[in-house]
N, C-alpha and C positions, 0 to 999 in steps of 0.2 A: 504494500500500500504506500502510493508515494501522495507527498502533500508539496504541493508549492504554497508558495507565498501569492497572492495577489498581485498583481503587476501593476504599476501607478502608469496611468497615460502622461507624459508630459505634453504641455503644449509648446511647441519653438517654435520662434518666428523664422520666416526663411529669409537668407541670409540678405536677397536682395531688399524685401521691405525693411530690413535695420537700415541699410544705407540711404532707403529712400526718406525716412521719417527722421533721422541723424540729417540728411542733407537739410531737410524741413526745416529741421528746428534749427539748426546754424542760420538759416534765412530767417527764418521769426525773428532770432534771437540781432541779427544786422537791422532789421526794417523798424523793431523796438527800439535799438539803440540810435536807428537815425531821427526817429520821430522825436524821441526824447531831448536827443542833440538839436532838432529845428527848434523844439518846446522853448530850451533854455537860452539859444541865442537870438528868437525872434520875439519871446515873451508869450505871456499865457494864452491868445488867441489860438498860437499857432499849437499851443499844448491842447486848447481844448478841442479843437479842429482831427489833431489826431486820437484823441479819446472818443470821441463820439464817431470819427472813421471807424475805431474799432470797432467797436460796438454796435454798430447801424448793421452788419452785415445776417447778425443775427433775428432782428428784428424782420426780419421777414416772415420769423415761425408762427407771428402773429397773423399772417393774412390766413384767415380762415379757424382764428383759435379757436372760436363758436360752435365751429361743426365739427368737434371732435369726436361724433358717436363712431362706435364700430373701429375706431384703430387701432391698432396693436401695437404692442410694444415697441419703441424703438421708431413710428411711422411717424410721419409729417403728412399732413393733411397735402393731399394731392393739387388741390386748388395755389399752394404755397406755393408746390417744386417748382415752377417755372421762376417765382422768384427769386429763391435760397440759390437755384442753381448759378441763376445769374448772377449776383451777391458776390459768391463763392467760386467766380474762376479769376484767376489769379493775373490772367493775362492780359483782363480790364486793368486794374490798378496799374500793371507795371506798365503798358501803352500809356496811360495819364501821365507815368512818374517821366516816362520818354518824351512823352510831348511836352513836355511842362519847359525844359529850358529850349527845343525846336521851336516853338510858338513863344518864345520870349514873354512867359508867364510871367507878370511881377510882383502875384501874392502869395507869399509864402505861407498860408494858413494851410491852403489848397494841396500843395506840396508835402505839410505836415500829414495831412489826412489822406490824404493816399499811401505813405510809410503805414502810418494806422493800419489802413485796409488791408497793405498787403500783410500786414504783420498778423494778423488776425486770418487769414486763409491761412499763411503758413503755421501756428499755431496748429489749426484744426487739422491740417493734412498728418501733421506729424505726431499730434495725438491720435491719429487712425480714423478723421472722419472727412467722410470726400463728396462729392457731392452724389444726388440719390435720384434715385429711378424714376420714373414718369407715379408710380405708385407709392412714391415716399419712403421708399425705404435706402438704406445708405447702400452704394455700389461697391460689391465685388472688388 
């Protein structure tokens, strides 16, 4: 009569999602420090400009908070996804951050709050949340 032991599943992440979410957060962690750096040399305008850049990207999960029957865990009301999605691509913000000294931008509040934004995608990519399905649910 033989007995094993139970065998614990682990879970590992593969090896290329470490690199992708490590890339992530180094980019969070630049676009927070640049917003911070506009904050202190342009004064609190441009500090609050990137606080509320952050933060706006989220506010989308409110379009349609109302009708949250029947969702599952984890979902975003489907009426939202077109917004969050848009919110939450990365490559809006950094087009603005591009255009901003091509179109000889000359207010820096603007410039703060796009560091925000993008700081705030990169945040969420590299804590594992990306953007989601036609159905609300987070992608694959």
């Amino acid at each position: 009569m033989s007995t094993t032991a139970p065998t614990t599943r682990t879970v590992t992440a593969k090896p290329l999602t470490v690199v992708r979410r490590t890339a992530w957060l180094l980019n969070a962690l630049f676009w927070s420090a640049f917003a911070v750096l506009e904050a202190v040399n342009h004064g609190w305008l441009a500090g609050l400009f990137s606080v509320v850049f952050f933060i706006a990207p989220d506010l989308t999960f409110l379009v349609g908070a109302g009708e949250a029957k029947d969702l599952r865990k984890g979902q975003l009301q489907p009426r939202a996804v077109p917004f969050y999605n848009t919110a939450h691509r990365a490559l809006i913000p950094l087009a603005l951050i591009v255009a901003y000294p091509v179109l000889s931008i000359e207010w820096v509040p603007a410039f703060a709050g796009f560091c925000g934004w993008l700081a705030h995608i990169s945040y969420d990519r590299a804590f594992g949340y990306g953007l989601r399905t036609k159905e609300g649910f987070q992608r694959a």
